[in-house]
C-alpha positions in Angstrom: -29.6 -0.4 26.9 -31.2 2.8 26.1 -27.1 4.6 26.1 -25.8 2.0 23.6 -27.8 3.0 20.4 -26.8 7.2 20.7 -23.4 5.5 21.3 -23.6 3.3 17.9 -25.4 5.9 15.7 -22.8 8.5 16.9 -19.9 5.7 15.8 -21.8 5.1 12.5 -22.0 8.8 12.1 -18.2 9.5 12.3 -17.4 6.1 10.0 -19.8 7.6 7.3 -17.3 9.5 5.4 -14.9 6.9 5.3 -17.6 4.0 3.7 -19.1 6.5 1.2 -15.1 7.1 0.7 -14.9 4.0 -1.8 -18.0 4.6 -3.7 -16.7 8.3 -4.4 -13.2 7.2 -6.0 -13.1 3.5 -6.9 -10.1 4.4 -9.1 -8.1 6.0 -6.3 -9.3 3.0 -4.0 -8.3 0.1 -6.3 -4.8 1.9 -6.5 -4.7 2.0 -3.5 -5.7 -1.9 -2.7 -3.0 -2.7 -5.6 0.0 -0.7 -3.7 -0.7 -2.5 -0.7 -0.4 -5.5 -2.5 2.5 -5.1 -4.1 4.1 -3.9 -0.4 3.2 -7.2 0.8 4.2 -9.0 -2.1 7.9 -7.4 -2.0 7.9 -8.2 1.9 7.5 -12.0 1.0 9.7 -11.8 -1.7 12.8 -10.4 -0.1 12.3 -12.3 3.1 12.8 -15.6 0.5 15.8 -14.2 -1.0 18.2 -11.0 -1.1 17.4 -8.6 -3.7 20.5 -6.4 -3.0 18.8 -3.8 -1.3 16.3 -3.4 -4.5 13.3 -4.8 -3.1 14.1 -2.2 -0.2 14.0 0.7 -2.4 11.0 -0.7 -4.1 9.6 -0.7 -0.6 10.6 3.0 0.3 8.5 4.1 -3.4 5.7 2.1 -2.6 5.2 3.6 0.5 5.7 7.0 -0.9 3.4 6.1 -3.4 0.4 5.0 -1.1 0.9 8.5 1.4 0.1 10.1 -2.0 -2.7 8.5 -3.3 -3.7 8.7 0.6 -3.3 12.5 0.3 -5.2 12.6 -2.9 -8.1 11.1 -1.4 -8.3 13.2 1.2 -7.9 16.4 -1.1 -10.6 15.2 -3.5 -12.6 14.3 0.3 -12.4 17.6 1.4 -12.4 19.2 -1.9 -15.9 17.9 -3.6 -16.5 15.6 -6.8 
């Protein structure tokens, strides 16, 4: 008993950044939520139906498009406010 609570306040302490993460950029965060939304939403869509390759393409942008506000979260992470 007296091993688990280092073991959970050293896993708290590694998961900190990444919950104060939202609070710092809730812009960057709800773009993010909305991009992954939209993924999932084309994934459903073109599994209904063909789009002729569109929706693919859509897929590949969105993709690209959540690595970079990924990337820009980390910059402004590791960058300060």
């Amino acid at each position: 008993m007296g091993r688990i609570i280092p073991i959970v306040v050293f896993s708290l302490a590694l998961l900190a950044p990444g919950l104060t993460l939202a609070a710092q950029q809730p812009h960057m965060e709800a773009a993010l939520a909305a991009l992954q939304n939209a993924l999932h939403e084309i994934e459903i869509a073109d599994q209904a139906r063909d789009h002729g390759g569109h929706a693919g393409a859509a897929t590949n942008l969105i993709e690209q498009a959540i690595r970079e506000v990924r990337e820009g979260i980390r910059f402004r992470d590791a960058h300060g406010p």
